[in-house]
N, C-alpha and C positions, 0 to 999 in steps of 0.2 A: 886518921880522921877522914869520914868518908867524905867528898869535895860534890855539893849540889853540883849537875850541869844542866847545862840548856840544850831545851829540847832539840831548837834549831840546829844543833853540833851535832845529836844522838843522829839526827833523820841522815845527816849526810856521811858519816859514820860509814867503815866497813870493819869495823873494829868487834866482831861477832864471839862472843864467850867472856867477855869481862865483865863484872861487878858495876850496876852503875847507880845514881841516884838519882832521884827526880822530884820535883816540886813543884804543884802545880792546882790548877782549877779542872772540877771532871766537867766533861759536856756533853757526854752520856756512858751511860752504863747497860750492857745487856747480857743475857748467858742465860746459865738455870742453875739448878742446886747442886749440881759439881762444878760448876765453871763462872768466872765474872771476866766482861771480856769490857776495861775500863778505860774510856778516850779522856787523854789530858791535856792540856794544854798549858803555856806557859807565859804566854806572851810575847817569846821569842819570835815567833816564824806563826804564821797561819794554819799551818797543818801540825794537827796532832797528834800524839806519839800512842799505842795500845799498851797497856798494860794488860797482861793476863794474871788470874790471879788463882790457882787451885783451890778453890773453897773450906778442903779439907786440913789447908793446913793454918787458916787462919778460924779467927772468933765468927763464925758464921754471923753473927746478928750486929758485928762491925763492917762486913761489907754488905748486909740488907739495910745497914743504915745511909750506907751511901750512894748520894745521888746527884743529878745536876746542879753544879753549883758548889760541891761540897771542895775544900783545900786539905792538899792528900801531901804525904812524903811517901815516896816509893823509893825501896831498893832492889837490885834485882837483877838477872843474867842479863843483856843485851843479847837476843837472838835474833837469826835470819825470821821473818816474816811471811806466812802464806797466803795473810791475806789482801785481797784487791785495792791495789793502789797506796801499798806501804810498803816499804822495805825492810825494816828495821820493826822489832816489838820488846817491849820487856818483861822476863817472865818471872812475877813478883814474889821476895821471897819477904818481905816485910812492909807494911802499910802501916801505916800513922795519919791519925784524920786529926787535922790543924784546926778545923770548923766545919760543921755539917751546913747544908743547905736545908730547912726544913721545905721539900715538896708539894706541899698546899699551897705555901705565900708565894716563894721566888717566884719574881716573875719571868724569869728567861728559861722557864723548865720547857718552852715548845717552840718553835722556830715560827718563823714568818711572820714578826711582828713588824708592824710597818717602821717606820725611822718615824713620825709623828710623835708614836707608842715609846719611842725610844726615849726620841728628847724629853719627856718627862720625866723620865729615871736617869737622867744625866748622869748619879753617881755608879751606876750599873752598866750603860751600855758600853763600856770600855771595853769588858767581858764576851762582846758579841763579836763574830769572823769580822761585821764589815766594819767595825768600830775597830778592832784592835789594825787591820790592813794600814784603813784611814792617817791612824796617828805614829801608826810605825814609818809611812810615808813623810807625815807631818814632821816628825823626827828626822828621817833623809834629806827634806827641803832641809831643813833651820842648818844641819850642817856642811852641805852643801852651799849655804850663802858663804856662810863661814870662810868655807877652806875655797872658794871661789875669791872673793877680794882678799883675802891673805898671798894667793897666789898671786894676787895680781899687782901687790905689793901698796892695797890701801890699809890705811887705819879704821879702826872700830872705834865710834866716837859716841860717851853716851851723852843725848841730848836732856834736856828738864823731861819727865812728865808735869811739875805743876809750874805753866805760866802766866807771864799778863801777857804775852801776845797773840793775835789770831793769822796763823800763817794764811789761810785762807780768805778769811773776811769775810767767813759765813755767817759766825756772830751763834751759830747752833753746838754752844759750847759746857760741855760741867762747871759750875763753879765749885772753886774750892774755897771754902771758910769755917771760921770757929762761931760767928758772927750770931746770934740768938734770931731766928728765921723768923720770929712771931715778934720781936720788938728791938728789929737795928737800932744802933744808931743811926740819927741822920743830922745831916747837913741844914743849914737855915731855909735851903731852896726845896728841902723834901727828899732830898737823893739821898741813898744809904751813904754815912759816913765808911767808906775803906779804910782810909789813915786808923782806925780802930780795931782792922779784924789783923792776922795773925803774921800777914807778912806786909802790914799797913800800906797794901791797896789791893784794887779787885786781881783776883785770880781763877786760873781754868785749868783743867787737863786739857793736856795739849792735842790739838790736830793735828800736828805733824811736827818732826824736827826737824826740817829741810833748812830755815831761817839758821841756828844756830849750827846747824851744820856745813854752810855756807862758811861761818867764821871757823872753822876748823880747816875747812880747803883752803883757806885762804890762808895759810900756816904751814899747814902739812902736803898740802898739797891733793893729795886723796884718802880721803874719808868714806867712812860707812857708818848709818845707823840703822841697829835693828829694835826696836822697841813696841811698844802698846802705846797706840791712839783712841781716842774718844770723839765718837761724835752724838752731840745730843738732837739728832736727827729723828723726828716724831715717824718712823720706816719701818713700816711690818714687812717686807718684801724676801724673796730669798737672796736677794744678794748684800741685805744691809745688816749691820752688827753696831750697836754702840760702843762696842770695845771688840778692838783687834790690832793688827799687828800690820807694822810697817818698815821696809828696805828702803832707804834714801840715801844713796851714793851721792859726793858731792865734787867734783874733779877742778880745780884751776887748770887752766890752759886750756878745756876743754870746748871748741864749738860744738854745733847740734850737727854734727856730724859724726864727730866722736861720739857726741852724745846716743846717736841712733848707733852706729858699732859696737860701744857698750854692751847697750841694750839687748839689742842681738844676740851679740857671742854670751852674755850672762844667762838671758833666758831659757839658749840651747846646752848650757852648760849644765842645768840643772835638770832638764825633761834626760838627758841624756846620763846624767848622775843616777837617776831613778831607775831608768831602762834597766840600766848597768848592777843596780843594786838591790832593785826592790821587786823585779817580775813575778815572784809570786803571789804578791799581795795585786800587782796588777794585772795576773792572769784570773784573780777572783773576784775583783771589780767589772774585769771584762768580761766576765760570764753573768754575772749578778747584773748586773746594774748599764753598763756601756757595752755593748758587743763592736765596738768601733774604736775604744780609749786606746786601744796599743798602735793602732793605725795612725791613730790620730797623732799619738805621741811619738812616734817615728817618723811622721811629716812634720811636724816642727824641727824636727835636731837635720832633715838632710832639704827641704826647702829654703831659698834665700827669701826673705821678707822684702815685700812690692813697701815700694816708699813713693807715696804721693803726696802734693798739695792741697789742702783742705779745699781751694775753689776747685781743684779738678775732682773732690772725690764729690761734691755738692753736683757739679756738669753731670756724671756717672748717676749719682741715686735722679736728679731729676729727670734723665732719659729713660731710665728701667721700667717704669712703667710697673711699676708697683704704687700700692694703696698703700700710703704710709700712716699709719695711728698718727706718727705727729709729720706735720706738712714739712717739706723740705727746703728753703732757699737758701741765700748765703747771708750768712749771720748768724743762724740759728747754732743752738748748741745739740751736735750727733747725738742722735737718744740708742741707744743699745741695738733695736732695731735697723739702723741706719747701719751702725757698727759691723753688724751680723752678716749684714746683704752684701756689703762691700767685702767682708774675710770669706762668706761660708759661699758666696752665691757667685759673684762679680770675678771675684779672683784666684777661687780657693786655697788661697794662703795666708800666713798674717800678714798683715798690712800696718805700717808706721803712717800714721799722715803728720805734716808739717804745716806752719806757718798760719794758722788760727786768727780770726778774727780777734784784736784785742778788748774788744768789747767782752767776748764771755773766757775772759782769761786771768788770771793773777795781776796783781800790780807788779810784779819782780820780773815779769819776763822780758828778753831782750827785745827791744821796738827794733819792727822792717825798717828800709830807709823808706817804701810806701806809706809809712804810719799810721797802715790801717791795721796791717797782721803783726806778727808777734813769733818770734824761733821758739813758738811751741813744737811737742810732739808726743804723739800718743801712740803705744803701740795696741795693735787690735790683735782679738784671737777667737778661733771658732768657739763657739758657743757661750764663749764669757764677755764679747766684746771690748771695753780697753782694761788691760791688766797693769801697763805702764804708761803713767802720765809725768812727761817732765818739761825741760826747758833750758834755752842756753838765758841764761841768768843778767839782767841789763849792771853791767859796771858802769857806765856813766854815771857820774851823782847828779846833775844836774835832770837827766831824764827821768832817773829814777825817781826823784823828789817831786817832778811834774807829775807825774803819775799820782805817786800816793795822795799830792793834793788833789787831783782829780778826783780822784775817788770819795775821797774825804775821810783818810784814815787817820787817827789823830798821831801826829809827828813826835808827841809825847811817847808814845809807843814802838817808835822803829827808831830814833837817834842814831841808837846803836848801829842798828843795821845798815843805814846812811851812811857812818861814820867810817865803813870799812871801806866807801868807797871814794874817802879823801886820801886815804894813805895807803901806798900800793897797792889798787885796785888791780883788778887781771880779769882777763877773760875767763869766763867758768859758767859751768852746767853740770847738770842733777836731774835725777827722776827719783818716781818712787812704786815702790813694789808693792801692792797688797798683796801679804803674806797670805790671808783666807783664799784670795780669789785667786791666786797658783798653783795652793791645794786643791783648792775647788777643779781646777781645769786637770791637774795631773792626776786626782782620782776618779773624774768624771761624776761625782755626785750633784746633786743637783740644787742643791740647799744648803746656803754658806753657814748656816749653823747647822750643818751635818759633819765640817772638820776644823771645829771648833771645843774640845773638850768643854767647855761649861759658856754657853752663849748667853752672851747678855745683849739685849734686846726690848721694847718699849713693853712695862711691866712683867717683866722676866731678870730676876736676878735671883735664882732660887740655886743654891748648890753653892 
């Protein structure tokens, strides 16, 4: 039985005169009436393998019916290659069409469609070079986080997607309910009865699992969670998504020291997994799209990341002498802007800042003994601004509980989360990774629903 293989294996192949198979999508077809000279592709690898095909020994109006788009089985010698910029070709001795393309509708019969053009055929552009690069990437990250904390000997801890609680406190959340949207129940005071809907009270997909993973570190000691987040965030912009994916490592014993070490060595672990693995998809991005991305991605894995003070990086942007869109003091929350000047401009490197005003911060982060900042930390990165934002985590219950009353989060809602820090509390910190905005920065594209197979976004859930 003949065994399909992947193209990727044929190209690097010096294995010239054997019998092979193929299976794949054409992406074009040229020749004349003795010859069809047919590029395949497979989704293995970026570059496409030629099939040659003698016209005379197949059904002639089998291969005039084939064209961009069409799904082929090919068998056929592996030979050496004459032509530019391929080593390998195969010269077909049997073809079988899986599905034709009809050439009027497809839309991917001509190049240069913009990615706008794209995102509308969500279920097609997968098929296109910089779509297929994108997610074979996409793919490298996700196992890359993987085998990074397995290495590093944490656990993979799955958190809820549907909760009552707002790790955030944004309150910009999905509800989830069974609950009849045109005529709740309610309560004497007008308020939707919950006790009535399906897990008898209000629920949301969740913004993050850092909270519940918190109670995993606190057990295990180190945890990982990789999952889908929701925010119902009213954000046309490119860098927002109402559904995507998030890395929230959660360590005991860890201060914001460890914490930025972490971060570090994880980040460089994975731009350098890429390097390592994926260069030809990021020699086609750096031609297409970034003529800078491989530069760029080889000064992260051998640059060490400048670690400063949130009032010193405030001291810095208000000396620059730049016009900033939004005004700069201390207090303020760093807008991307801010972010960019201090990594792309001030330093040229990533930059961690620490110890954040507690005013534009979580309730769960450790309080200074100044009780003004807070062992946040955020890391920065050229052109994406902050891609990790975490924190060494407040274990006092007593402070802790100050806070959330402060705030005025209802204690009905965090008990639990309180409760871990009456019994064996410990020192411990966490961040979290948006997954888009890693791919975003390692393929250099410029629109987070560009490495996003099916992007949901405000009135966009088609596909």
């Amino acid at each position: 039985m003949q065994r399909r293989e992947k193209i990727r294996e044929l190209l690097k192949t010096g294995d010239i005169g054997r019998e092979v198979e193929v299976k794949g999508w054409v992406r074009t077809k040229r020749g004349n009436n003795k010859i069809a000279f047919i590029a395949m592709n497979d989704g293995s690898v970026i570059h496409n393998i030629q099939v040659v095909a003698d016209i005379a020994n197949f059904d002639a109006e089998v291969i005039k019916s084939i064209s961009t788009g069409a799904c082929l089985r090919v068998t056929g010698v592996l030979a050496e290659s004459m032509g530019k910029g391929q080593s390998v070709e195969i010269q077909a001795k049997e073809i079988e069409v899986y599905g034709l393309a009809d050439s009027s509708t497809y839309p991917l019969q001509k190049k240069g469609h913009s990615l706008e053009f794209l995102r509308s055929i969500a279920h097609l552009r997968p098929r296109t070079n910089t779509f297929g690069a994108v997610f074979r990437i996409r793919h490298a990250l996700a196992f890359a986080i993987h085998n990074y904390f397995n290495e590093m000997g944490f656990y993979y801890l799955h958190t809820p997607i549907i909760t009552g609680s707002d790790a955030e406190g944004a309150g910009e959340m999905f509800r989830v309910s069974i609950l009849d949207p045109k005529n709740p129940p309610l309560k004497k005071n007008g308020e939707v009865d919950f006790s009535e809907d399906f897990f008898g009270r209000e629920t949301n997909l969740t913004v993050s699992g850092q909270l519940e993973g918190e109670l995993g570190a606190l057990a295990l000691s180190q945890i990982y969670t990789f999952g889908p987040t929701f925010r119902a965030e009213n954000s046309n912009t490119p860098r927002h998504l109402a559904e995507f994916w998030m890395i929230e490592p959660e360590m005991a014993f860890y201060d914001i020291t460890d914490n930025m070490d972490l971060a570090e060595d994880f980040l460089k672990y994975l731009v350098k997994y890429i390097l390592e693995n994926n260069m030809d998809d990021l020699e086609f991005l750096n031609k297409m799209y970034d003529n800078e991305l491989i530069e760029r991605l080889k000064s992260i894995v051998s640059d060490e990341f400048v670690r400063i003070g949130y009032t010193e990086a405030i001291e810095i942007l208000e000396k620059s002498g730049k016009n900033f869109e939004f005004p700069v003091k201390w207090g303020v929350d760093l807008q991307s802007e801010h972010e960019r000047y201090l990594v792309e401009q001030h330093f040229n490197k990533p930059v961690i800042l620490t110890d954040y005003p507690s005013e534009i911060k979580a309730f769960y982060m450790k309080q200074n003994e100044d009780r003004k900042t807070v062992r946040a930390m955020d890391v920065l990165f050229p052109r994406i601004g902050e891609i990790i934002g975490g924190s060494q985590r407040e274990e006092n219950y007593e402070k802790l509980e100050g806070r959330i009353k402060e705030l005025g989060i209802p204690m009905k809602d965090l008990w639990w989360y309180l409760e871990t820090r009456k019994f064996g509390s410990a020192p411990h910190s966490g961040f979290g990774l948006g997954f888009e905005r890693m791919v975003l920065f390692v393929t250099g594209m410029s629109n987070i629903r560009d490495v996003i197979p099916f992007p949901r976004t405000p009135k966009n859930a088609d596909f």
